[in-house]
Structure formats: structure tokens, C-alpha cells
C-alpha positions in Angstrom: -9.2 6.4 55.8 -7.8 8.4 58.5 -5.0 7.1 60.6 -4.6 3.8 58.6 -0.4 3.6 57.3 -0.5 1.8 54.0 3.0 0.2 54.3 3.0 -0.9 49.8 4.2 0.8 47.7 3.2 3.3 44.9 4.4 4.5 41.2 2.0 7.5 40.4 2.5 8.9 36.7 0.8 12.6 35.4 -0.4 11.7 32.2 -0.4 15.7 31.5 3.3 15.3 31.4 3.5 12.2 29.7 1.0 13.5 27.2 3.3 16.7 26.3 6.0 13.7 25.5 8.6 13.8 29.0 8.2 11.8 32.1 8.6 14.9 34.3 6.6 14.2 37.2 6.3 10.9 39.5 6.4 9.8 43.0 6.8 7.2 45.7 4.3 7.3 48.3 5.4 5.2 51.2 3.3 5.6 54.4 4.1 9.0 55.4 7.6 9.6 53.5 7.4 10.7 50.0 10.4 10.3 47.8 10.3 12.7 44.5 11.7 11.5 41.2 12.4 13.5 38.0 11.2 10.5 35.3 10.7 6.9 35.7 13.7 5.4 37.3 14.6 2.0 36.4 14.3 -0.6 38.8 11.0 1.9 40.5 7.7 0.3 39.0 9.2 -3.6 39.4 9.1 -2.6 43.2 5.3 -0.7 43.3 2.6 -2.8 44.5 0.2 -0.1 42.7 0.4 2.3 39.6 -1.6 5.1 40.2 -2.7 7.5 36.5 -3.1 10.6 38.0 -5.3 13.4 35.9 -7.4 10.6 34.0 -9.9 13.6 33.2 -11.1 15.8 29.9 -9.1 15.6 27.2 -6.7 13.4 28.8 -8.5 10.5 29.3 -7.8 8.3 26.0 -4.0 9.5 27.2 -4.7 7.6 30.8 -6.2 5.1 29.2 -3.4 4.1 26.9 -0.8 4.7 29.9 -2.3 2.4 32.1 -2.6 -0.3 29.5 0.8 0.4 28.7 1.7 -0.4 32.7 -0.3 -3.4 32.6 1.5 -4.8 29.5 4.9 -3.8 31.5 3.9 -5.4 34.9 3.0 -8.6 33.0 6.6 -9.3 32.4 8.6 -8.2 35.6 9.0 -10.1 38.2 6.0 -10.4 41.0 7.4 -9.1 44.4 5.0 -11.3 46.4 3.0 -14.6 44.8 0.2 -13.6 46.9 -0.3 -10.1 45.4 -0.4 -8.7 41.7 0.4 -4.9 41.6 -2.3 -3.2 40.4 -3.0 0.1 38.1 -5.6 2.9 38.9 -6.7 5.5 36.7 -7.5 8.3 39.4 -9.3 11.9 38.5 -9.3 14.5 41.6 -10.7 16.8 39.4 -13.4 14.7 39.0 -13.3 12.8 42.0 -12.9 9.8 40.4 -10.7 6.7 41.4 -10.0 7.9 44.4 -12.2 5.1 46.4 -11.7 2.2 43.9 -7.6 3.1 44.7 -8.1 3.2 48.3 -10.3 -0.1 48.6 -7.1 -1.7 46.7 -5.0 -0.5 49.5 -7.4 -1.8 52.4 -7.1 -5.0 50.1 -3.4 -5.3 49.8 -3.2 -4.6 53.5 -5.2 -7.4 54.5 -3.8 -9.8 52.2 -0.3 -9.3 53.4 -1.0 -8.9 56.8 -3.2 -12.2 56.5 -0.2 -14.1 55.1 2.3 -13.1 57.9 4.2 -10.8 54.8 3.2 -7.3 56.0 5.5 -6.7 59.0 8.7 -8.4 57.0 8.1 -6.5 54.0 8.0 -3.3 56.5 11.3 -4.0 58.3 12.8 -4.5 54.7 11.5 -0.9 53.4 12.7 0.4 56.7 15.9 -0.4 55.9 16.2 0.6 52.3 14.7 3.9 53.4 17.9 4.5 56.3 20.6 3.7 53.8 18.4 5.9 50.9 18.4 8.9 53.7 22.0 8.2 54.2 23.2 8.4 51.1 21.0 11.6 50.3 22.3 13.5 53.2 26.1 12.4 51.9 25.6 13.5 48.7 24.3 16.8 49.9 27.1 17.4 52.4 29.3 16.4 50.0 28.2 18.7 46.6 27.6 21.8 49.7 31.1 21.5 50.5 33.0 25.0 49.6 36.1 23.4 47.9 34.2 20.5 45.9 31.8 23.0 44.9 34.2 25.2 43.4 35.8 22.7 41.5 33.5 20.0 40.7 33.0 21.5 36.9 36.6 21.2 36.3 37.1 17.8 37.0 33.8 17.3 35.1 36.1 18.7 32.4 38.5 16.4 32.7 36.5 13.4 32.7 34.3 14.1 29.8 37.9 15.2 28.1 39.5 12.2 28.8 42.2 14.0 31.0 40.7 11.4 34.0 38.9 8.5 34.5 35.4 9.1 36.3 36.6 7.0 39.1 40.2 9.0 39.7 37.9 12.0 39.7 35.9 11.0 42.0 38.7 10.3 44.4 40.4 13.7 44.0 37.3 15.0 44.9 36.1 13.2 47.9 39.9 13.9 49.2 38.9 17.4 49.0 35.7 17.0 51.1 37.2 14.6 53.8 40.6 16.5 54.2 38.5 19.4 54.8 36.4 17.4 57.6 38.9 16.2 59.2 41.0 19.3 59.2 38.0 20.7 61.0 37.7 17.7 64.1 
């Protein structure tokens, strides 16, 4: 396993936190960058080439179970991203050290298919891309909700969106005036 980049994609789920009723915890595992989510964002699993069940052990298992036929039932109906390749859905235990090879064969296996069709490197240049402009806009949002006037007053024209006073878009613009005014004054 060492040293091999798995360029797919994967949706893991907890079941412990689906079991106590939220979607709290979930990630995207792209070769070496990890991108956290808090619950299942739309538009996420129609883009994983694998669902990994994480915690499929003790009391949870019937809860794994029923998640992961839930996922296959849901993956049925979305739209394949490759015709070569159906996304698959693991049920993994570390506590048990189960899974854990049967999800890692399926990687070796995607892997090969795609690179054997000529699909591998494309679909690599593609998530390379996505994963800039995702960076990009992280880092402007960050900047932007760090900056000493916006932060300040962000709640108050939250206030005046929710109370009508402004539409969410004319809000938005008094704000990001705030945050490049004070850039610029700055250069």
C-alpha cells in the first residue's frame, strides 16, 4: 500500500453519528488532500467513486448494514461518472480490522481500470483543477470573514437581510466594499 496515490474519489460516512440521528461527520479523501465536511453535501456522493461505512462494528453493525444498502439504493439512480466504473460501498471496521483490505483491493482495481482505459490522467487533471479554484475560494472566504471591518459588522447586515431591510445580494455588496476598500487603501 505504501507510496501508491489513489487519484478516485471517496464519501466515508460514521454510522455512530448517523446512528444517534445527524450526519455530523464525513470526508473526502483525495490522494493526499483531505477536504472535511459537516453532513452530506449535495452534489458529494454523485461525484465518489467509493462509499466507505466507517465503524461497521458491535452494536452498530445492523446500523452499517442498513446505511450501505441505503447508498447502494442511492447510487443506483445518479448518474455514473465513468461507463467503465460503478462506485462502489465498503463497510470497513478498524476496530476490528475488518474491510480494510477488501476497500483497498477496490482501489488497486479502480486504479487499473481507469488507467487501462486511458481515463486516469484526464480525470486527474480535472480534480486538479476543481481542487485550485476549491482552495481559492476557501482562502477568499477566510480573508474575507478575518477582515476587522466585515467582522464587526457582518451580524448587522445579517439583520437586515433576514429583516427584510436588504436584499442578500445588496448585502453582500456593502460588505465586500468594506473588505476591498480596505485592501486597496492598504496597496
Amino acid at each position: 500500500m505504501h507510496g501508491m496515490v489513489w487519484y478516485g474519489m471517496v464519501w466515508c460516512v460514521c454510522v455512530c453519528c448517523m446512528h444517534h440521528g445527524h450526519r455530523k461527520q464525513g470526508s473526502i479523501c483525495c490522494s493526499a488532500n483531505v477536504v472535511s465536511f459537516q453532513g452530506m453535501k449535495k452534489g458529494v456522493v454523485e461525484l465518489a467513486d467509493m462509499v466507505i461505512v466507517t465503524k461497521a462494528d458491535g452494536g452498530l453493525v445492523q446500523q452499517a448494514n442498513h446505511i450501505k444498502a441505503e447508498y447502494l439504493s442511492a447510487l443506483r439512480f445518479l448518474r455514473r461518472q465513468s461507463k467503465l466504473y460503478h462506485p462502489q460501498v465498503q463497510l470497513v471496521s478498524c476496530v476490528e480490522n475488518k474491510g480494510i483490505d477488501k476497500v483497498w483491493d477496490e482501489m488497486c482495481n479502480y486504479r487499473r481500470i481507469m488507467q487501462d482505459s486511458g481515463h486516469f490522467e484526464s480525470k486527474r487533471s480535472v480534480q486538479q483543477k476543481a481542487w485550485m479554484w476549491h482552495h481559492i475560494r476557501h482562502q477568499i472566504l477566510t480573508r474575507f470573514k478575518q477582515h476587522p471591518v466585515v467582522r464587526e459588522r457582518y451580524k448587522e447586515y445579517e439583520g437586515f437581510v433576514v429583516d427584510g431591510v436588504l436584499t442578500p445580494g445588496a448585502a453582500a455588496d456593502k460588505l465586500l466594499l468594506y473588505f476591498l476598500d480596505h485592501r486597496h487603501s492598504r496597496d
